[in-house]
C-alpha positions in Angstrom: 16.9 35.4 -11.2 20.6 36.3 -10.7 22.5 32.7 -11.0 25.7 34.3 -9.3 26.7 32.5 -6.0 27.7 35.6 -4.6 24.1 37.2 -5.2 22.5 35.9 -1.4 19.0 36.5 0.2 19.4 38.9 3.1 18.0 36.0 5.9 21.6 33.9 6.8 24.0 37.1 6.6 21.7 39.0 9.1 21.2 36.1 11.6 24.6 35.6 11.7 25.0 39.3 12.1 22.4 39.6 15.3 24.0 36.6 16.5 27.6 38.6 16.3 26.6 41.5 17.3 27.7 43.3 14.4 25.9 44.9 11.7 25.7 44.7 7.9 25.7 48.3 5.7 22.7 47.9 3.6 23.9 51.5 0.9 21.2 52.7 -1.3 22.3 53.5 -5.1 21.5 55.7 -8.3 24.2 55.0 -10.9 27.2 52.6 -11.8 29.8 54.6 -9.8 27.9 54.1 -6.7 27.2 50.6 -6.7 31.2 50.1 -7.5 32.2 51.9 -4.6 29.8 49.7 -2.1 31.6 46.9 -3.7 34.9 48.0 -3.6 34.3 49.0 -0.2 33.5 45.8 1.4 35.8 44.0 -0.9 38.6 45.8 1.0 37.0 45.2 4.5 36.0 41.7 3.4 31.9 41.9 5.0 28.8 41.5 2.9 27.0 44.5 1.9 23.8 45.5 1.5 22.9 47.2 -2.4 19.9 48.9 -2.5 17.5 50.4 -5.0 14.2 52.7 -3.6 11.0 52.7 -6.1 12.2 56.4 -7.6 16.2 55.0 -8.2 14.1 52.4 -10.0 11.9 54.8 -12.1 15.6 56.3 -13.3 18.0 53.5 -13.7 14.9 50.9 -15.2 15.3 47.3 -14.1 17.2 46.0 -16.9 20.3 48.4 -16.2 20.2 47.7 -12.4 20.2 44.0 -13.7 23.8 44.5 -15.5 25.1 46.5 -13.2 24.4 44.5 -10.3 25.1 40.8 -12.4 28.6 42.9 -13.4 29.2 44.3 -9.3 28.8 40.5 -8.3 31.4 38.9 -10.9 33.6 41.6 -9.4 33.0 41.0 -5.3 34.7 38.5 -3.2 31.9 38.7 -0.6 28.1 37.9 -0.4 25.9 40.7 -1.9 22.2 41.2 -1.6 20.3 43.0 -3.9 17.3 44.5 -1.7 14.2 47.3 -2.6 14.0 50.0 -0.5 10.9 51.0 1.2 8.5 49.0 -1.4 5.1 50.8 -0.7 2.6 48.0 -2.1 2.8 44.6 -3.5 3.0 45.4 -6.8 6.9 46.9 -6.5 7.6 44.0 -4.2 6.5 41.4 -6.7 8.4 43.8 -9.8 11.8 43.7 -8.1 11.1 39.9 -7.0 10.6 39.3 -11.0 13.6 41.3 -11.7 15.9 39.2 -9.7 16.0 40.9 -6.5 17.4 38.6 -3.9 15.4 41.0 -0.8 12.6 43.4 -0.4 11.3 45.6 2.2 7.4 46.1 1.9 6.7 49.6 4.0 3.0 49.7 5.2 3.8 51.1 8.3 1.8 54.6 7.5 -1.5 51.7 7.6 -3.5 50.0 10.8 -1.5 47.3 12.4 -4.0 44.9 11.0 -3.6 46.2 7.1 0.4 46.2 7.9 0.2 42.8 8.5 -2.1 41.7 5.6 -0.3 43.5 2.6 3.3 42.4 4.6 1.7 38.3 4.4 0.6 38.8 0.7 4.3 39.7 -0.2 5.8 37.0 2.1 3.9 34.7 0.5 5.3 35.9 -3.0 8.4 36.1 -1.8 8.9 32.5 -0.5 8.6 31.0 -3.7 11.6 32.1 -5.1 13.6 32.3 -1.7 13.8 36.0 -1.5 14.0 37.6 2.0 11.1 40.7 3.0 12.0 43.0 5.4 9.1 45.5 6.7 8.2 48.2 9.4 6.5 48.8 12.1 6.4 52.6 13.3 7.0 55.4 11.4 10.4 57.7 10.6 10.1 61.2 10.1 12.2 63.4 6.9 11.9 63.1 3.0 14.1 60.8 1.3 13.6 59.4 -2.7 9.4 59.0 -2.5 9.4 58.7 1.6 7.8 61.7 3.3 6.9 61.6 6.3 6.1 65.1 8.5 7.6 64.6 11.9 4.3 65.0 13.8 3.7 62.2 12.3 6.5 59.6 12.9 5.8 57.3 15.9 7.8 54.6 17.6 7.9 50.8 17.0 5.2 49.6 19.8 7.3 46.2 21.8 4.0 45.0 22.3 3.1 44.4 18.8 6.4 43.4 17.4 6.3 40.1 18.5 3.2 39.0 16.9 4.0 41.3 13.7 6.7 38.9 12.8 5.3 35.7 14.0 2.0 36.5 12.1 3.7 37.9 8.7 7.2 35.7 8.8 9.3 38.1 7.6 12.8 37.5 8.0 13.6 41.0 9.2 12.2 44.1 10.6 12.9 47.8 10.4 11.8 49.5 13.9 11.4 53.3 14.6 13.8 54.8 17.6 14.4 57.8 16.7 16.1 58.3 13.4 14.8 60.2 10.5 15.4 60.2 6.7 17.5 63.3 5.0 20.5 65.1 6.0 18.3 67.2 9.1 18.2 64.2 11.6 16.6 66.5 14.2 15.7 69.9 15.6 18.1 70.0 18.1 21.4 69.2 16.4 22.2 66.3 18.7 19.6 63.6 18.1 19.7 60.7 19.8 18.1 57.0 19.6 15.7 55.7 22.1 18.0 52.7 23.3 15.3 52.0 25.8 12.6 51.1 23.0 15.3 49.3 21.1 16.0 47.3 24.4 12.3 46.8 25.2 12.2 45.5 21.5 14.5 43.1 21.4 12.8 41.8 24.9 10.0 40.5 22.8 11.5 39.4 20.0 14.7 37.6 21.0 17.6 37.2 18.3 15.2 38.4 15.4 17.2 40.4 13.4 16.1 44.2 13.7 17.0 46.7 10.6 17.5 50.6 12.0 16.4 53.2 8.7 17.8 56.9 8.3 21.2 55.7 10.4 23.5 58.4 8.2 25.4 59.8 10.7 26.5 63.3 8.5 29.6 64.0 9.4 30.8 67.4 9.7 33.9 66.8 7.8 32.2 65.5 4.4 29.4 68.4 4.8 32.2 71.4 5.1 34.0 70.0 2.0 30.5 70.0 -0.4 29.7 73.9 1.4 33.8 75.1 0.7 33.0 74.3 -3.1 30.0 76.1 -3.3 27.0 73.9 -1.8 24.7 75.4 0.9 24.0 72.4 3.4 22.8 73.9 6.5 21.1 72.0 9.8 22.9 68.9 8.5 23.3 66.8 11.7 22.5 62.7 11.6 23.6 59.6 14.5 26.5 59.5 16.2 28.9 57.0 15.5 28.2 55.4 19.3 24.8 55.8 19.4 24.9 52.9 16.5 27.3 50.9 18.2 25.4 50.9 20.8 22.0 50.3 18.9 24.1 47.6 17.3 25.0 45.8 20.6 21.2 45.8 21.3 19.7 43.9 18.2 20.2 45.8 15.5 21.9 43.9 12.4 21.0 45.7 9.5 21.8 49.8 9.3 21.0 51.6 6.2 23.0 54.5 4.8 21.9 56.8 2.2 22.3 60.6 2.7 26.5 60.2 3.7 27.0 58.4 0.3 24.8 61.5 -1.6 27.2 64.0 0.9 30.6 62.3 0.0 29.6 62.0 -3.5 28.6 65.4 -4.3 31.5 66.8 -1.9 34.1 65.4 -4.3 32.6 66.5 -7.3 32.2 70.0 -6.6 35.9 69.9 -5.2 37.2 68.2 -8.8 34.8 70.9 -11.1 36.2 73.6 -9.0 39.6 73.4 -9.1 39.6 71.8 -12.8 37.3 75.0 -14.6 38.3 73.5 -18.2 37.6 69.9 -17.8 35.1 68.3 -19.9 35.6 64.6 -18.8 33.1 62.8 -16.9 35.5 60.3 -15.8 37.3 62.7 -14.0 34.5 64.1 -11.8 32.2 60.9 -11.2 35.6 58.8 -10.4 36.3 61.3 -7.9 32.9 60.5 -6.5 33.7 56.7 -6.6 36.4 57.5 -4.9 35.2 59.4 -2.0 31.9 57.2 -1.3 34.0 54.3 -1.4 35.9 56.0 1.6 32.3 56.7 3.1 31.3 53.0 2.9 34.4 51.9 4.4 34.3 54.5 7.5 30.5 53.9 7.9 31.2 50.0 8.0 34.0 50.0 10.7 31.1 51.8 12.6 29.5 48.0 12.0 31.4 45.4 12.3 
């Protein structure tokens, strides 16, 4: 386990988040230059963040480099940071990342019965608790691909109200992802324009009171950071995610956790393709990943004002 104060269970920052009203970014990560941007970012904006690490940024980092990086990110912060797995499939990841000094993890069962959901979810709580570490998990299904989550759209299916309540009274997890309409990837629907289900979300929150609610594939793809990756050479096409006010408003009805992957990949690879492009004869790695800081440092800061 991580002995650094700053290194916090996700459980107080998020009830104090539902109880605000605000949300806190929760910004998956591959490499060093990532995670110091998330830092960086809400260093500057002073609001605890949210580092995460999915099963397959696991398989390529390892556990022991995560480990330094993250034991180095929190000697550097000035705010509370959470160290969270993202979209654990089974017990066996949960209990990995637990014994590797994660201070959160999310089991995802939500492709099972309500009834198998609920078992596999209790088995990791149960883990979990001994070592004060805070399980998020998910009831209903999001469409898109993202890391090892693939889910075809015919598929995906909203968080029933009905069952929420007694999901989180009968696993005790301290938080819970809920599906309203968003999907994972940079294509966040057929129609260019997709929206959230506000009146699920509301229906949700009915039943489950100030319980803080986590809202997955929330990228909201901006225009802007997609033209600049396509003017040096990328081909992004259909990229459309959430507007900005449908998560304000998504916010203002129980949501306290929002997770952003996709705009951090977007900025990132943007800024690199700009800095290799108009600097043919550089060989310097700094040059090209620092740009890449640079730019999804930006992105977490813009996606956060969207939060708080």
């Amino acid at each position: 386990m991580f002995a650094n104060r700053n290194l916090v269970s996700s459980d107080g920052i998020l009830r104090d988040a539902t109880r605000e009203k605000v949300a806190i970014g929760a910004f998956n990560f591959t490499n060093m230059e990532v995670i110091q941007a998330i830092v960086a970012g809400a260093n500057e904006l002073h609001t605890p963040v949210i580092l995460q690490a999915s099963s397959s940024a696991i398989k390529y980092m390892g556990f022991e480099h995560i480990r330094a990086m993250v034991s180095a990110a929190t000697e550097e912060s000035d705010v509370p940071l959470v160290l969270h797995l993202d979209h654990g499939k089974d017990f066996d990841i949960c209990k990995q990342a637990i014994d590797n000094g994660f201070s959160s993890v999310m089991i995802d069962a939500s492709v099972l019965d309500f009834e198998e959901n609920i078992a596999i979810t209790k088995e990791v709580v149960d883990y979990a608790n001994k070592y004060g570490v805070s399980v998020e998990a998910e009831l209903g299904t999001l469409s898109g691909v993202e890391d090892e989550v693939s889910v075809a759209e015919g598929k995906a299916f909203y968080t029933d109200p009905n069952q929420a309540r007694e999901f989180i009274e009968r696993t005790g997890i301290s938080s819970l992802a809920v599906a309203i309409g968003t999907s994972h990837g940079v294509n966040k629907g057929k129609t260019g324009n997709p929206k959230l289900s506000i009146e699920t979300l509301k229906k949700i929150k009915e039943k489950v009171g100030d319980f803080p609610l986590v809202l997955h594939g929330a990228s909201s793809v901006y225009a802007d950071a997609v033209q600049r990756c396509n003017a040096y050479g990328a081909d992004i096409q259909n990229a459309y995610g959430i507007t900005d006010s449908d998560i304000r408003e998504a916010i203002q009805n129980g949501i306290a956790k929002v997770n952003v992957d996709t705009d951090i990949r977007i900025a990132f690879l943007g800024a690199i393709r700009e800095q290799l492009t108009n600097n043919k004869s550089n060989i310097d790695m700094r040059k090209y990943l620092g740009a890449g800081r640079d730019a999804a440092k930006e992105m977490v800061k813009r996606r956060l004002k969207t939060f708080l």
